[in-house]
C-alpha positions as CSV (number, residue, x, y, z in Angstrom):
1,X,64.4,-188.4,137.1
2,X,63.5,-184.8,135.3
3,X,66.4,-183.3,133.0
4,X,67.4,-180.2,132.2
5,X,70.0,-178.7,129.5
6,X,72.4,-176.0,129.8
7,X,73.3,-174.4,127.0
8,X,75.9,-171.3,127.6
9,X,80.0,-170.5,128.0
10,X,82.3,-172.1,130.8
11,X,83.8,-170.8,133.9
12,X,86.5,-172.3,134.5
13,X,86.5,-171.4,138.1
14,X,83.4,-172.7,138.8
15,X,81.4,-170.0,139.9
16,X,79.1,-168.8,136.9
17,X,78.3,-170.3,133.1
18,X,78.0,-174.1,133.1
19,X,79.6,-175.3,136.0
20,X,77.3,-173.6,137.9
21,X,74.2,-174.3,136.0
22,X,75.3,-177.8,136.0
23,X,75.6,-177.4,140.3
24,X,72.3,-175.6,140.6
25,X,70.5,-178.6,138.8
26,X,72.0,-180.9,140.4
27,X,71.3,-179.6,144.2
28,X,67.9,-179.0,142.6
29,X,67.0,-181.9,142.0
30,X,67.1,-183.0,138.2
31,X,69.7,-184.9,136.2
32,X,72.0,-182.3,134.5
33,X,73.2,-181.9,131.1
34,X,75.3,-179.2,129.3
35,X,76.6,-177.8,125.7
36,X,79.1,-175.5,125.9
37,X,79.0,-172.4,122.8
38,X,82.1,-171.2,124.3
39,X,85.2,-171.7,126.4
40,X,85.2,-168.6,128.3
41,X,88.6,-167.6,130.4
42,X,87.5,-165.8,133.3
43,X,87.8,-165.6,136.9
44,X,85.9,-163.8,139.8
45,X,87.8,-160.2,138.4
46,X,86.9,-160.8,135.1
47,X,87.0,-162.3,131.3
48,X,90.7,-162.2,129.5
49,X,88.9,-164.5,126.3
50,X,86.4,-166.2,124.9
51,X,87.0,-169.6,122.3
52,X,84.0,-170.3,120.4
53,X,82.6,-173.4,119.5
54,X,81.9,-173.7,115.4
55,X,77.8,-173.6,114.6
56,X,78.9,-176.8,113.6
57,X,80.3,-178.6,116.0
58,X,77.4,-176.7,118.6
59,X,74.6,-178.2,116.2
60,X,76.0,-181.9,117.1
61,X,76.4,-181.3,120.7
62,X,72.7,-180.3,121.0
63,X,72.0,-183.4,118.9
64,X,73.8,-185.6,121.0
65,X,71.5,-184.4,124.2
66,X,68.4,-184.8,122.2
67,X,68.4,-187.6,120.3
68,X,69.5,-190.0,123.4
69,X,68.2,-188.4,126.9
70,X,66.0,-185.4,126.1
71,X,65.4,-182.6,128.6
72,X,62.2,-181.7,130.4
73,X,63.9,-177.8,130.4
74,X,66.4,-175.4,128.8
75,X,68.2,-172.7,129.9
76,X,70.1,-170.6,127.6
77,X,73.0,-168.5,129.1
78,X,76.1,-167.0,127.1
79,X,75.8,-167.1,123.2
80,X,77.9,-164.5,121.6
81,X,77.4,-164.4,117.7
82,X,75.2,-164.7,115.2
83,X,75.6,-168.2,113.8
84,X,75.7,-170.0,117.2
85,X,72.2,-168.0,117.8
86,X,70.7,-169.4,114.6
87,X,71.6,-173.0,115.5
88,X,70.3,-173.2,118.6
89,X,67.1,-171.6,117.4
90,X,67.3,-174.2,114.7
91,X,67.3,-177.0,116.8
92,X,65.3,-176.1,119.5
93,X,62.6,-175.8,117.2
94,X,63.2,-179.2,115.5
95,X,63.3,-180.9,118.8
96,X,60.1,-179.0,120.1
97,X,62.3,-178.1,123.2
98,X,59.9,-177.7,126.4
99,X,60.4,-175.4,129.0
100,X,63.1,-172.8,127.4
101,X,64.5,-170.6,129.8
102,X,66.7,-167.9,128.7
103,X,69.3,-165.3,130.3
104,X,69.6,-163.3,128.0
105,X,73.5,-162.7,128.9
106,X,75.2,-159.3,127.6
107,X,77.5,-158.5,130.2
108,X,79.5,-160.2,132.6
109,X,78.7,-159.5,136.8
110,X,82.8,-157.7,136.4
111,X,81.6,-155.7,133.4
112,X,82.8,-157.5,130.3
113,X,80.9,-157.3,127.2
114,X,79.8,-160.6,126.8
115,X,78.0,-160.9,123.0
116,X,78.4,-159.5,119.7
117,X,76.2,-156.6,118.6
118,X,74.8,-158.9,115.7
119,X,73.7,-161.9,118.1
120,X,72.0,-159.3,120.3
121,X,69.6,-158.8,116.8
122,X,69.7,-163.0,116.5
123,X,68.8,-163.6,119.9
124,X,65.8,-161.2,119.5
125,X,64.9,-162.5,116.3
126,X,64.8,-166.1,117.0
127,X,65.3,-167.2,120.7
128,X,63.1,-164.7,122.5
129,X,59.8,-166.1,120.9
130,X,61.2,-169.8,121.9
131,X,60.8,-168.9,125.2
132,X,58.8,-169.4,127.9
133,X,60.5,-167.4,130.3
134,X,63.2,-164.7,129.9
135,X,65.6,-163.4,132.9
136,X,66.8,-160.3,132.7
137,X,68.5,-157.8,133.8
138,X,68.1,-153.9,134.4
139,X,70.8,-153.1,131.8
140,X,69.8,-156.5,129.7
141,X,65.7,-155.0,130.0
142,X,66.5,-151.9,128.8
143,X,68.4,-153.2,125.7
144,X,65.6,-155.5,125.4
145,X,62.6,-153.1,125.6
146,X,64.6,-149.9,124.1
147,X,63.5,-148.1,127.8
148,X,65.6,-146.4,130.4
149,X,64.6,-148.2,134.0
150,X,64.9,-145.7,137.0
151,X,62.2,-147.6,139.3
152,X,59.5,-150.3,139.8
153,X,57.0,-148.3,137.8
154,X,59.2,-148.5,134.7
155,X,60.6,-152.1,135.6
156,X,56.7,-152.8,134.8
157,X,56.6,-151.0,131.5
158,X,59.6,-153.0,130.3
159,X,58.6,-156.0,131.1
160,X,55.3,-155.5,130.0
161,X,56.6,-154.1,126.7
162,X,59.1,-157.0,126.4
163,X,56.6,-159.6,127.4
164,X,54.3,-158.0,124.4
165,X,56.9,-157.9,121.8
166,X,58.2,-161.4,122.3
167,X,55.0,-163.5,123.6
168,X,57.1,-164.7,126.4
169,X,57.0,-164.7,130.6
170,X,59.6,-161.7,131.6
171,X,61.0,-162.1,134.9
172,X,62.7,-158.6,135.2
173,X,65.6,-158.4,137.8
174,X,65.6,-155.9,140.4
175,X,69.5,-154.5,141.9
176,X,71.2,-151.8,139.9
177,X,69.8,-149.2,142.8
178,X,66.2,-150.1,141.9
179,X,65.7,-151.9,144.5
180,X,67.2,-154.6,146.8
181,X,66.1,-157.6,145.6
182,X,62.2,-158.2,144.6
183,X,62.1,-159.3,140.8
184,X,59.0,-158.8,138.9
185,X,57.3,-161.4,136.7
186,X,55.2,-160.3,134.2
187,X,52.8,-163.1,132.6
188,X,49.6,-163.8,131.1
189,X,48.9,-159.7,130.9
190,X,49.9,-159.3,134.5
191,X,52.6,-158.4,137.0
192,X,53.5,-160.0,139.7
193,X,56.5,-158.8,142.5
194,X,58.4,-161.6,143.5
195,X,59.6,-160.4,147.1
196,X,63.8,-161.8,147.8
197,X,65.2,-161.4,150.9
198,X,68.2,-158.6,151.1
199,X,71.5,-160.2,151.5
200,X,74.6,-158.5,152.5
201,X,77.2,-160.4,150.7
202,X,79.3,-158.8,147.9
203,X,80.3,-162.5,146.3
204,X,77.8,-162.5,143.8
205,X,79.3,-164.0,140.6
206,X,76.7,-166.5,138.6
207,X,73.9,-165.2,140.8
208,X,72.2,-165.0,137.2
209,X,73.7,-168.0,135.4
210,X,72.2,-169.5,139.1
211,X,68.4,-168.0,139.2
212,X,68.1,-169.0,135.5
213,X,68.8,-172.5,135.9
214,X,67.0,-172.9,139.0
215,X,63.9,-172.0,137.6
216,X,64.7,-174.0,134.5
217,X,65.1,-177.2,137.0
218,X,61.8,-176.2,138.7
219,X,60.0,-176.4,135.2
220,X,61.3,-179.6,134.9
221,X,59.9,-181.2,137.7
222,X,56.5,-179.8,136.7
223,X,56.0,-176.5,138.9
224,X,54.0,-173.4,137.4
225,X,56.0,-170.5,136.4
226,X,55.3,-168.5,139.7
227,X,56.3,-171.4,142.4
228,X,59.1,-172.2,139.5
229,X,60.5,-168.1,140.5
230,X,59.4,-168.0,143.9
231,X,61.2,-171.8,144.5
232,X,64.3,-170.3,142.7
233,X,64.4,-166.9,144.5
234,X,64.9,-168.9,147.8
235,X,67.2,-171.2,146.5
236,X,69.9,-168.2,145.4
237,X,68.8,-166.5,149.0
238,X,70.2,-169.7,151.2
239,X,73.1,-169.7,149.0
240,X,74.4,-166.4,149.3
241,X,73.5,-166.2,152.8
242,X,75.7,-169.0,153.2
243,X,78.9,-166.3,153.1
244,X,81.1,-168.1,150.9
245,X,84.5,-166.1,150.4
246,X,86.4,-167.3,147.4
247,X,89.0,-165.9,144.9
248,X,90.2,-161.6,144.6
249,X,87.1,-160.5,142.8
250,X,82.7,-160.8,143.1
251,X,83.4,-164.4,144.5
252,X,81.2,-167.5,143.5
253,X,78.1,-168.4,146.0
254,X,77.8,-171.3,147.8
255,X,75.8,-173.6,144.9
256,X,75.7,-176.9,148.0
257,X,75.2,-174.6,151.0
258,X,72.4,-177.4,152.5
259,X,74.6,-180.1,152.0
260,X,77.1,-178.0,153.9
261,X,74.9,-177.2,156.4
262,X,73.7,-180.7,156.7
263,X,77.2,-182.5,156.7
264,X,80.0,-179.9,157.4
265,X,82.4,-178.6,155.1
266,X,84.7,-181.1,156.1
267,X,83.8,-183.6,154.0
């Protein structure tokens, strides 16, 4: 079986950070694995703390995962300071981590600030140019490539610029009144829209956390970048279409909605 790492901050209600990444693998088909930077308190309405891990005890976690079963993919989620930027950079490298994915997380879907001004400069510095594919946002692309995004002409400048800067694929994020919900992947010198069905549904915490490591698992299993993004998009479409209505807040998708579908929610 293919494997795939997460490597980001917890939700302890299940819906975003590493209990989702560790669902989306898992309903996507590769053996999941996780190493948590930080114990995040949050809910559907939003973060009331974050615990970091030491760069310490992060450095033997990733360890652990590599030197016994190592993963065909990585996806990198929530890391909030500057130390816990550089170790991950640190390792990745020694291991000659495959198939990095990262989302590059700032701020939380309820508007919380997510990572210190200082690990913004680390994660530019070191994790950007690990990676094969970066996830972004609008907000998080226009921290990224120091532009202001007001449409799809500009979402292809940043993404271009980004892509540029950091040798990476950019998979640039459409919502915040772009448009509804085709992403744009820029790689290899080109641009490619990546068409996603408009959903309805105003549950949409993790839907980042979600994409991310869906595309990670699909890079796992062997799959080019495009089908990895395409395969990913219509994974996150089936689950929010599945209407899940959870907790007071953006509620969590529906990570098993086939299963569901397939079995009833009964069981």
């Amino acid at each position: 079986m293919n494997t795939a790492l997460s490597i980001a901050g917890t939700d302890p209600t299940g819906g975003a950070g590493i209990q989702a990444d560790l669902k989306t693998m898992t309903l996507n088909g590769v053996f999941a694995m996780s190493v948590v930077t930080a114990l995040v308190a949050q809910n559907t309405t939003g973060v009331t703390g974050i615990m970091e891990v030491s760069p310490e005890f992060l450095k033997k976690q990733i360890d652990a995962v590599f030197e016994d079963i190592r993963p065909d993919a990585v996806k990198i989620g929530m890391v909030s300071s500057f130390g816990l930027v550089e170790i991950i950079a640190d390792r990745l490298k020694a291991y000659e981590a495959e198939h990095i994915v990262l989302d590059p997380v700032m701020v939380s879907t309820s508007g919380s600030r997510l990572i210190k001004e200082d690990a913004v400069e680390a994660l530019e510095k070191w994790l950007m140019p690990l990676a094969e594919v970066v996830t972004p946002n609008i907000p998080e692309a226009e921290i990224l490539s120091g532009m202001t995004i007001r449409n799809e002409k500009e979402m292809e400048e940043a993404a271009k610029k980004i892509s540029g800067t950091y040798g990476c694929a950019v998979l640039c994020k459409g919502g915040h009144n772009i448009n509804d919900a085709n992403d744009l992947l820029y790689a290899d010198g080109s641009g490619t829209w990546i068409l996603g069905e408009r959903i309805i549904n105003p549950n949409t915490h993790g839907t980042g956390c979600t994409l991310s490591s869906a595309i990670a698992s699909n890079l796992a299993k062997g799959q080019g970048m495009e089908e990895s993004v395409r395969n990913a998009k219509r994974y996150i479409s089936g689950a929010l279409a599945a209407m899940l209505d959870l907790g007071a807040g953006r509620g969590p998708m529906d990570h098993a909605y086939y299963i569901h579908g397939l079995t009833g929610r009964e069981l």
